[in-house]
N, C-alpha and C positions, 0 to 999 in steps of 0.2 A: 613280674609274672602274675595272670589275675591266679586269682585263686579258686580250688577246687569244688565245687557246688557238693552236697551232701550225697544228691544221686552220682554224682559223677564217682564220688570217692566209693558210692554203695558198690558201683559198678566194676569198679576197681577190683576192688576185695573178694569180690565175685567170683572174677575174673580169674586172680590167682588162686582161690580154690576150686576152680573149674576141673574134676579129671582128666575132661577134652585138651586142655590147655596142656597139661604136664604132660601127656602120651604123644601130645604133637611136639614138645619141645624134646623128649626123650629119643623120638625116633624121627627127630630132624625134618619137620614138616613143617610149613609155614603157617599153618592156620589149623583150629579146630574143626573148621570146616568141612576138612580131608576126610574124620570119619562119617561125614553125613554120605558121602561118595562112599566110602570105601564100604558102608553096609548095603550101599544100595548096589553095586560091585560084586559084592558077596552072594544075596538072591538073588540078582539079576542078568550077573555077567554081561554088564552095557559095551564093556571096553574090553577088545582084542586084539591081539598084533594083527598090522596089517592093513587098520584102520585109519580114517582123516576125521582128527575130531578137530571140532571147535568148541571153545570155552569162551562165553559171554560172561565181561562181569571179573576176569579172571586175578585179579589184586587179590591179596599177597603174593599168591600162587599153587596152593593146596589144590587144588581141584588137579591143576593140569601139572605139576609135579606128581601125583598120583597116575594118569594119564599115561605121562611119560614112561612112568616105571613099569607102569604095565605091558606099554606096548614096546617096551625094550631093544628100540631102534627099529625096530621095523614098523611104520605106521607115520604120519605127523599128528604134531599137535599145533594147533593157530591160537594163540591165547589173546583177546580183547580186554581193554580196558580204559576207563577215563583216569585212571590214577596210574603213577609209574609204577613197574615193576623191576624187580632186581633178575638178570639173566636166572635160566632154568637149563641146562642140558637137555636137548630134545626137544625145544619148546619155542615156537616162533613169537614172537609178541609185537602186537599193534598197539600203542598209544593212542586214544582219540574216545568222541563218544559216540556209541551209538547210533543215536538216536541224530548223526550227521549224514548227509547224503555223500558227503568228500570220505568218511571214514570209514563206511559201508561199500564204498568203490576201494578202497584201500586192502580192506579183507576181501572183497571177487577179485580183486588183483593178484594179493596171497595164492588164493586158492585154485587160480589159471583156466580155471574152465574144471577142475577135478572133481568130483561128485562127493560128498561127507555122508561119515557113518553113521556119527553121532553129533549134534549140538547139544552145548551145555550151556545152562543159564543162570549163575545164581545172582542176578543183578539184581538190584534195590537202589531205589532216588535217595538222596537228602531226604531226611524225613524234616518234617516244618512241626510236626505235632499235631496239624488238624486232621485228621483220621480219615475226611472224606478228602481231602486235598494229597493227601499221602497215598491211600488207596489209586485215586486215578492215576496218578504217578508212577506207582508201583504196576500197572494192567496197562499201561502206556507200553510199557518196556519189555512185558510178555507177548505183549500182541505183536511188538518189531520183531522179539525171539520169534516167534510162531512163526509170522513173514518169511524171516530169512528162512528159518529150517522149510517151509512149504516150497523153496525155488532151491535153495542148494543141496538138499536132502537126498542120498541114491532111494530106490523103490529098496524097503524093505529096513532103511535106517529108522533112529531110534532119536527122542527127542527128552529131554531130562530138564526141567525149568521148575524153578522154586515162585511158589505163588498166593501172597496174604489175599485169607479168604475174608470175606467181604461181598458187595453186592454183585462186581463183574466176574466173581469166583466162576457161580454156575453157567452163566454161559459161553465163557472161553473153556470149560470140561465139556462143553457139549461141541465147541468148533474142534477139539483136538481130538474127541472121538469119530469125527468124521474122514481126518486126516488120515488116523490112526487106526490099522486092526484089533489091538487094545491099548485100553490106557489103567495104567494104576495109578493108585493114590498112597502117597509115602510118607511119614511122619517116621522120620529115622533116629533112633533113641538118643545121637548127641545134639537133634533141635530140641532147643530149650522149651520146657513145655509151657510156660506161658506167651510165646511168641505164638502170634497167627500164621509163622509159613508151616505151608507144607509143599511136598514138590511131585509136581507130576511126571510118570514115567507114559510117555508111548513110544510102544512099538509095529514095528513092518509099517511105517511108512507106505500110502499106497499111490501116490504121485497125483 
């Protein structure tokens, strides 16, 4: 087995004293992630019964385990991903990635012609390390998010995508305010504060 790099281990140890980490293992959640959702949930109320969300990005399962719970059988949830995930109660899941034209017809197949309230996006490439290599990467896969939600979106749906700022920062806030009757800007207190995401909310969709 190779052995543990010093970051790796830093990351580690981080990791288990994380508060995010212990609150998600206490209250049976799969990822820290859940409470970047569940504050933005709280101000925002994105997620209602009733609803057809989709979760881009959706591994481990936090996001749309939260989702689920909320819209408490009444509503679906479509959850995406290029890595497996383990079944969720309430929760359809696609294997595959994105950013494929086969796996994109897979999710409109899912979703039969039914119109979504919300998409979700916390997707993120392999990072390689080079920062300008990383960034396009990363705005490759927000601008596919943005796609999808501009064509399967109802009028007046709501669009939630996590997005490292950088140079294509400013002008995809400028394409999703146009889509969009408002758009916020979120830095929700369990992202780490030296990480560059932060996630944009729009809402009322205007078709």
């Amino acid at each position: 087995m190779a052995k543990r790099t010093k970051s790796s281990r830093r990351w580690l140890q981080e990791h288990e004293r994380d508060i995010y980490v212990k609150r998600a293992r206490e209250a049976g959640y799969r990822s820290r992630a859940v409470f970047k959702l569940e504050e933005i949930q709280r101000t925002d109320r994105i997620i209602r019964p009733g609803m057809t969300v989709v979760d881009l990005g959706a591994a481990p399962g936090g996001w749309s385990q939260l989702a689920s719970r909320i819209l408490g059988g009444n509503g679906r949830v479509i959850a995406l991903d290029v890595l497996s995930m383990d079944e969720l109660p309430g929760v359809e899941f696609i294997q595959g990635d994105f950013t494929s034209e086969e796996v994109l017809r897979q999710l409109e197949t899912a979703l039969g012609g039914e119109p979504v309230q919300l998409v979700m996006s916390d997707m993120a490439p392999n990072m390689s390390g080079i920062p300008e290599v990383d960034h396009d990467r990363s705005m490759y896969l927000v601008e596919l998010a943005l796609d999808f939600a501009k064509m399967h979106l109802a009028r007046g749906g709501s669009f939630l995508v996590k997005v490292f700022q950088g140079r294509g920062f400013q002008p995809y806030l400028l394409d999703l305010r146009k889509a969009f009757k408002s758009v916020k800007v979120c830095k929700p207190q369990a992202s780490r504060q030296r990480s560059t995401e932060i996630y944009l909310l729009g809402r009322d969709f205007v078709g």
